[in-house]
C-alpha positions as CSV (number, residue, x, y, z in Angstrom):
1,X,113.2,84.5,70.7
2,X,111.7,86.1,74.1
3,X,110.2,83.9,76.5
4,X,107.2,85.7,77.7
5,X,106.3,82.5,79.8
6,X,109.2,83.8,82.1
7,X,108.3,85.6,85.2
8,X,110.7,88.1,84.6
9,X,109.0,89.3,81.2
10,X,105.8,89.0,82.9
11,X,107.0,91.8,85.6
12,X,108.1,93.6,83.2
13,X,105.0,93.7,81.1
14,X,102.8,94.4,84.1
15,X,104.7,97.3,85.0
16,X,104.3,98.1,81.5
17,X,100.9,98.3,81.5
18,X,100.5,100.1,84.7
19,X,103.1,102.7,83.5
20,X,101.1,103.2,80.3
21,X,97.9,103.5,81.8
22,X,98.7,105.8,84.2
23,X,96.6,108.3,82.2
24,X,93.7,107.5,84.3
25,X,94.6,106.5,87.6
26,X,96.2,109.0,90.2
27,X,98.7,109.0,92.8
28,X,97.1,109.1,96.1
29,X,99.1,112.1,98.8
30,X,99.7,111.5,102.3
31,X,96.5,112.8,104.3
32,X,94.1,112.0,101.3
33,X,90.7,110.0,101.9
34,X,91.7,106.1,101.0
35,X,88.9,105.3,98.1
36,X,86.7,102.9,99.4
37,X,86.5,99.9,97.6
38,X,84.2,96.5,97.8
39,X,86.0,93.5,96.3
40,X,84.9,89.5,96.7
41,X,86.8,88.1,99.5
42,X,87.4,84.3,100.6
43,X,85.0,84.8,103.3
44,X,82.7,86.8,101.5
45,X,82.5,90.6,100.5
46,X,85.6,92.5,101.5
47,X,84.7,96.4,101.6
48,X,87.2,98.9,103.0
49,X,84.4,101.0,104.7
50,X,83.3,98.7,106.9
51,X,87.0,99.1,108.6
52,X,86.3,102.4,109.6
53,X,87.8,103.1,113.2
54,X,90.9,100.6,112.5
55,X,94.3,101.5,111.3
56,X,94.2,99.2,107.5
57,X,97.1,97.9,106.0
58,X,96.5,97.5,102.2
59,X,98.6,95.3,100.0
60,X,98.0,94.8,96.4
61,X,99.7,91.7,95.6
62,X,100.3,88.7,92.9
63,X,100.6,85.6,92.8
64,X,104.0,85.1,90.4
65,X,105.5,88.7,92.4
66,X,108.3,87.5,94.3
67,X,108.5,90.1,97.0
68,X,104.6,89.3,96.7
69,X,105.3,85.7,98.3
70,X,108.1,87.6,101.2
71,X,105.9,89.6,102.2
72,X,103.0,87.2,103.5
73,X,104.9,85.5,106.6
74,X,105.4,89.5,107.9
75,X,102.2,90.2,107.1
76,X,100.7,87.2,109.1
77,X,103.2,88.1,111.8
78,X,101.7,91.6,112.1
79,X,98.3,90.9,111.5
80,X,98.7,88.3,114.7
81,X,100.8,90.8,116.7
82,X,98.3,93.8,116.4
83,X,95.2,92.9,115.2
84,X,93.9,93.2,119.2
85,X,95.2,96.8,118.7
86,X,92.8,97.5,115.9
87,X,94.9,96.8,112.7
88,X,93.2,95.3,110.1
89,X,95.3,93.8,106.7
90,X,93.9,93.3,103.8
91,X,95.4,92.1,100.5
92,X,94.2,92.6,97.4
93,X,94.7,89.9,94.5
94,X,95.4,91.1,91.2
95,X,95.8,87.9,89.5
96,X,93.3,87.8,86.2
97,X,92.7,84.2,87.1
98,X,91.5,83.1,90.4
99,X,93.1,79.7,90.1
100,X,96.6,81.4,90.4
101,X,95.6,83.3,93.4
102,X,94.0,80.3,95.7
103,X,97.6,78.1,94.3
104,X,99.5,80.6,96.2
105,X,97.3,80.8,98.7
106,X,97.2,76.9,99.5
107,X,100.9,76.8,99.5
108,X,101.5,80.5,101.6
109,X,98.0,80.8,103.5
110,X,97.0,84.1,104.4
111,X,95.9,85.0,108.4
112,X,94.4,88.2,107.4
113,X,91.7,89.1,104.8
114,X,91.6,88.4,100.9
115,X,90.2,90.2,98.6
116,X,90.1,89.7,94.6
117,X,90.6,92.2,92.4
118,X,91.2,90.8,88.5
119,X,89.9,94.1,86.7
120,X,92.7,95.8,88.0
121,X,90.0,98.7,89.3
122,X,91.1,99.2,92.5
123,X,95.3,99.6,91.9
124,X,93.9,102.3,89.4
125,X,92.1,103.7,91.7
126,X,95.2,104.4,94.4
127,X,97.4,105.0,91.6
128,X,99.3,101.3,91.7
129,X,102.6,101.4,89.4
130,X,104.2,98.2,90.9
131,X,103.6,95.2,93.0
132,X,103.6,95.1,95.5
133,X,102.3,97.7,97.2
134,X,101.3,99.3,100.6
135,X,98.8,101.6,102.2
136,X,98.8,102.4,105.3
137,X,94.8,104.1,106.5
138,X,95.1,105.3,109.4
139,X,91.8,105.2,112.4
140,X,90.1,108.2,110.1
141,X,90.4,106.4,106.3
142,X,93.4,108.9,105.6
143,X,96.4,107.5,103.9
144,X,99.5,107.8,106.2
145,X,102.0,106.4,103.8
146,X,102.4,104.8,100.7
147,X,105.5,101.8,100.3
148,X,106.4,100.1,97.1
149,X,108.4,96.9,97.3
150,X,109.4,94.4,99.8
151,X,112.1,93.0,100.9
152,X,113.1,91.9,104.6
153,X,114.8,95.3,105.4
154,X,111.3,97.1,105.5
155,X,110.1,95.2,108.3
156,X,111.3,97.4,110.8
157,X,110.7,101.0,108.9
158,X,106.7,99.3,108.0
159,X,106.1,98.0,111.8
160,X,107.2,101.4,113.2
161,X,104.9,102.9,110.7
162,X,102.0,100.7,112.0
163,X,102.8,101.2,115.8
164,X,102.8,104.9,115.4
165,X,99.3,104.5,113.2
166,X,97.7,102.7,115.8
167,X,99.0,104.9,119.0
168,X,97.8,107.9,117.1
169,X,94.5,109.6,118.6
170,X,91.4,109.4,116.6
């Protein structure tokens, strides 16, 4: 009998799902304008728009991904680290319960901004097929680059990204 308690089957499943629903969301291309979104936040309405003139790192993230949870130290790292530069991180929960996300939260606390997402409308709307993922916006609401995944070996390849993003020229 298949546990579908375990986290394993539950990656899989959601993976699933975003595979087979595919249909109606759309990968987003390097140089295409980042949909703008406006999601609840912990500190009130998150809406990418308002970000306009700052280099935005978007993660869409959950609370039972593992690479989810490795990913928050370097994000608070570079959130601290360039945030006088203009970089603004903000990630976006896709748990369907809220309880789940604010767990994680108490035990990995978050030094950028939160926004809750448990529709699943904005991952459809940048074309999300696994968790987590990355968009880098740069200064003029462009995508630069997509990244799936995390794992510690990205830090370098994601930070030059960033550096570059916010050196760029408007």
């Amino acid at each position: 009998m298949v546990n579908f308690k375990s986290k394993n089957i539950r990656v899989i499943l959601l993976a699933l799902f975003f595979f087979m629903t595919s249909g109606v969301s759309y990968a987003l291309e390097v140089g295409s304008n980042a949909p703008d979104f406006e999601l609840p936040g912990e500190q009130g309405t998150v809406k990418l728009s308002k970000t306009a003139g700052s280099v935005v790192y978007v993660d869409f993230w959950a609370s039972w991904c593992g690479p989810c949870r490795q990913s928050f130290s370097w994000m608070n790292d570079t959130q601290e680290k360039y945030r006088s530069q203009g970089l603004k991180i903000i990630g976006v929960n896709l748990d369907s319960k809220s309880e789940d996300a604010k767990k994680f939260l108490a035990q990995i606390p978050a030094k950028f901004t939160i926004a809750f997402d448990s529709k699943g409308v904005v991952p459809r709307n940048y074309g999300v097929k696994g968790m987590p993922t990355s968009f880098l916006i740069g200064r003029d609401g462009k995508i630069i680059f997509q990244h799936l995944g995390f794992k510690d070996a990205d830090r370098e390849s994601l930070e030059k990204q960033i550096k570059a993003a916010l050196e760029a020229k408007k």
